[in-house]
N, C-alpha and C positions, 0 to 999 in steps of 0.2 A: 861333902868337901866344898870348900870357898874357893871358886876358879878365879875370883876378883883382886885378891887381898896380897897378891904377889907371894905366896907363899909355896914354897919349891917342895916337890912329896917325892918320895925314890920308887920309883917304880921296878920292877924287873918286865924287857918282853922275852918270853918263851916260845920262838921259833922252829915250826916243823918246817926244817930244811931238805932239802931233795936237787941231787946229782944227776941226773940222766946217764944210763950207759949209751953211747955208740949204736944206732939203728942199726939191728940185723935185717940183710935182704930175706924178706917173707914172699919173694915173687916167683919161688919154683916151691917153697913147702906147702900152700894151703892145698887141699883137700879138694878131687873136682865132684866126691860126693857130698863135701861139708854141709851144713842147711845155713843158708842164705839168711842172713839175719832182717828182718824189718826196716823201712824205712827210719824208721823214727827210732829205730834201737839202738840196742850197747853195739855190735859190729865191731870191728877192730877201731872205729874213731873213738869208741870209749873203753879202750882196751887198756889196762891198767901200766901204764909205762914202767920199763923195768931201772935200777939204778940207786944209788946211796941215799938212804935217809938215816938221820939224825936228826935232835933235837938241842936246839944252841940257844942260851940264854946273854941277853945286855942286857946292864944297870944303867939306869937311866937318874936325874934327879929333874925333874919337869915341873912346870905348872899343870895345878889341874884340868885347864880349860884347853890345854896342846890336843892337838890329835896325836890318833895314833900314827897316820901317815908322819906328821912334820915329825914322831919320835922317830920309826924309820928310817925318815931323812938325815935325820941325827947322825946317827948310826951308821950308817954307808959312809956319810961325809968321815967321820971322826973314830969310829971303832974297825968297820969290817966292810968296805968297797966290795968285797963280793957278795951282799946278799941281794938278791933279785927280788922284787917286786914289780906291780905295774900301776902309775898312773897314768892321767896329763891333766886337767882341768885345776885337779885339786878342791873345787869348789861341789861336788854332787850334782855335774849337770854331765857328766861324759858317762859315769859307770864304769869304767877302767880297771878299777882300782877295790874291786868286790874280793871279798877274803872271809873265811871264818873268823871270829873274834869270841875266843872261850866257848867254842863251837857253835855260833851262831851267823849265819852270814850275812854281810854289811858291808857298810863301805868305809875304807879307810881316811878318807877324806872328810866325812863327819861325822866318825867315833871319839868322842872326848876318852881322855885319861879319867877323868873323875865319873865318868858313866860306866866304865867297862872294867876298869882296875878291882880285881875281888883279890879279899885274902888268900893266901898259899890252903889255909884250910880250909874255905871254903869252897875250891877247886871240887867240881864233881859232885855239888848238892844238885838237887831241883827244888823248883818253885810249885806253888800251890797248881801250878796245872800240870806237874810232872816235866814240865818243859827243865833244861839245866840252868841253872844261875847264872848269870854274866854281870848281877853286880854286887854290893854288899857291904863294903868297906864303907869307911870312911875317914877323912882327914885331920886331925885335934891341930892346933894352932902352930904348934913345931914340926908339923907335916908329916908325922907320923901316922900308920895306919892306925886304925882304932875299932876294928869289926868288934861288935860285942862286946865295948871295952879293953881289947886287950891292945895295945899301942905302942905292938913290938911286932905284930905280925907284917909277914911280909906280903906287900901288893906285886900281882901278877895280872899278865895278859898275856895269855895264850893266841898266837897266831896261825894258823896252817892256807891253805890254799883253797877256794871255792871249794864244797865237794859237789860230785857226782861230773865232775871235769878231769878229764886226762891231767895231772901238772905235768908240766915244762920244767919249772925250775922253781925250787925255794916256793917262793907267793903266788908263782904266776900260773894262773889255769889256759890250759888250750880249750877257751869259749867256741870254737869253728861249729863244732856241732850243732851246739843252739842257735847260730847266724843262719846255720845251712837248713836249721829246719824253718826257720821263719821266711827265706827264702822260698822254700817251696812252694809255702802259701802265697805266695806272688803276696808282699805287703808294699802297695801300690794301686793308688786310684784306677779304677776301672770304671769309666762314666758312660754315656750312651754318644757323646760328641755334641752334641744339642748344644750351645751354648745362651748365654744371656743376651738379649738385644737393648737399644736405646729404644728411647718415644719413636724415632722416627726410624726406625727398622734396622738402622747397623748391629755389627756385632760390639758388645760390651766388652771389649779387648777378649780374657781367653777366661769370665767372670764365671763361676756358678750358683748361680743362689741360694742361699739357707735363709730358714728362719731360725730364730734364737734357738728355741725349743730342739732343732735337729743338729745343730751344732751342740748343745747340750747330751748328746744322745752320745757321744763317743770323744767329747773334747779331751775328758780325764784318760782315756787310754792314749790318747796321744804323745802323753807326756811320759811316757815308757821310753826308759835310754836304753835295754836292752843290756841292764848290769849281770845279771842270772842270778841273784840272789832270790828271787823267786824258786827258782829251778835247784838252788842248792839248798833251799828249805823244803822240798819237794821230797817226802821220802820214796815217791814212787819213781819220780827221776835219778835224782841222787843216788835210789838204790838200787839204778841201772838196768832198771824194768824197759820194757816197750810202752815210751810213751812220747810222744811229741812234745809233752812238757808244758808250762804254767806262758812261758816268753811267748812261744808261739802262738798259742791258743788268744791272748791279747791282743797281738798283732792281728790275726782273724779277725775279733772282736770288733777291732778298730774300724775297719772297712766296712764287716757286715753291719754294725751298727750306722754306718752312713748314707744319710740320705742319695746321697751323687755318684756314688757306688752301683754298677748291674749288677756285678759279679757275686752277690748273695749267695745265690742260689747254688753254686760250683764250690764259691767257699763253705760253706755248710757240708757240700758233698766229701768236700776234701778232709774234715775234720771225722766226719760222721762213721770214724772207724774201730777198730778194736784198739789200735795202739791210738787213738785220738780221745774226744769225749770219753770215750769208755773205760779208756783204761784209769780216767781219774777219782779217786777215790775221794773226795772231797772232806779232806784232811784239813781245807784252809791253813794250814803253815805255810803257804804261800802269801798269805798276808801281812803277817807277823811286822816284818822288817823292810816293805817296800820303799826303799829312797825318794819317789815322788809321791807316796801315799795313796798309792790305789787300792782296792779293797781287790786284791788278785782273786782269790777264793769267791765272792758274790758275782764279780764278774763274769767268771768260767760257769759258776752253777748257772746264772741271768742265760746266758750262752749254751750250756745245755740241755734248756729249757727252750729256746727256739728250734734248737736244733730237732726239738722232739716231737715242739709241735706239728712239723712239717708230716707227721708219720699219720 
């Protein structure tokens, strides 16, 4: 399809919408023999929220080149002020605003209409690596769908909520979990204090110095917004295993790959567990769909391969 040529396509989105019931007090029911779930596991923070779900469809008539966020916005403004989502940026630099998209998850802020919109029948094919379809259509000059010649079928885009995330509401996933594991790993320079001096022996204000080549060593993980679309292409996270997850394990990465970093050695220790390195199956679906294009899966493996060397 031509995002250029001003030509307006009707789209339909297909929304899994979700109510929350009323939190029940759980603080006299739990169990004092229960077993204690894992740091890094499902635990009641990935406990599946109880509450109304349904599936709500808007017609949209857009250009091809809209995202799907600004058709949401549409939508809220002009059809239905209650559906919930999250952004802020709008631009792919916050990660806010991560969602499935024809079950794949991304960002809503740079999903095009004409990259994601598949026909009604095409809904629920896969592609040559078994992965599902997310695209297929296309647009003929009266903005009609046109898969496979046929230029009656109707374009969908199927939305729901991060998975392997508690929802909240309609689009929005409760991320805390993946925050709280990255947290753990303290992600946070940990230097020895030594700083940089001048020629004539002061301190070079609070400088540390790299050469190219070591700033090179972790620049690309830096650029991690912490969207979880990693972690919801994760089918070992996602599928609510014991595992600290694809977000964290980067966050690690980031540090112990730095030259100006002590704390190696503790970080490594801190990963080097059953629900950590171990429990990742090196699926690389973590890669697939990264917002700042990191290769998540070469990383993590790069990562537990130091990890192992140590042994």
């Amino acid at each position: 399809m031509n995002g250029n040529d001003g030509t307006r396509v009707r789209v339909t989105l297909r929304v899994h919408r979700f109510t929350p019931r009323p939190e029940r007090d759980h603080a006299r029911s739990g169990s004092p023999f229960a077993k204690q779930g894992s740091p890094f596991g499902s635990g009641t923070a990935r406990r599946r929220p109880r509450g109304k779900q349904w599936i709500q469809e808007y017609a949209l008539s857009v250009l091809p080149d809209t995202t799907v966020l600004d058709c949401l916005l549409d939508i809220k403004r002009t059809q239905d002020p209650s559906l919930a989502f999250r952004y802020s940026c709008g631009h792919g630099m916050c990660g806010s605003d991560a969602v499935a998209i024809n079950g794949t998850p991304t960002l809503l802020c740079t999903a095009k209409v004409k990259d994601w919109a598949v026909s009604q029948a095409a809904q629920g094919t896969t592609d040559a690596d078994g992965f599902r379809k997310t695209t297929g259509a296309t647009i003929d000059e009266s903005g009609d769908s046109a898969p496979d010649g046929d230029t009656n079928a109707l374009l969908v885009i199927e939305l729901s909520a991060l998975p392997g995330f508690p929802v909240q509401r309609d689009l929005i996933a409760d991320i805390d979990p993946m925050l709280e594991q990255i947290k753990r790993l303290k992600p946070y320079l940990q230097a020895d204090g030594r700083l940089a001096t001048t020629k004539d022996g002061k301190i070079d204000v609070f400088e540390y110095l790299q050469r190219p080549e070591q700033l090179a060593a972790y620049e690309t993980l830096s650029n991690c917004i912490a969207c979880g679309v990693c972690e919801g292409s994760c089918p070992v996270f996602a599928g609510g295993e014991a595992f600290i997850g694809p977000a964290a394990l980067i966050a690690a990465s980031r540090f112990i790959n730095d030259s100006r970093d002590t704390a190696a050695e503790a970080r490594m220790d801190a990963i080097d567990t059953a629900d950590g390195i171990a429990a990742c199956q090196s699926v690389r679906a973590c890669s697939r769909h990264c917002p700042r294009g990191i290769d998540v899966g070469e990383e993590i493996w790069q990562l537990i391969a130091k990890v192992k060397e140590r042994q």
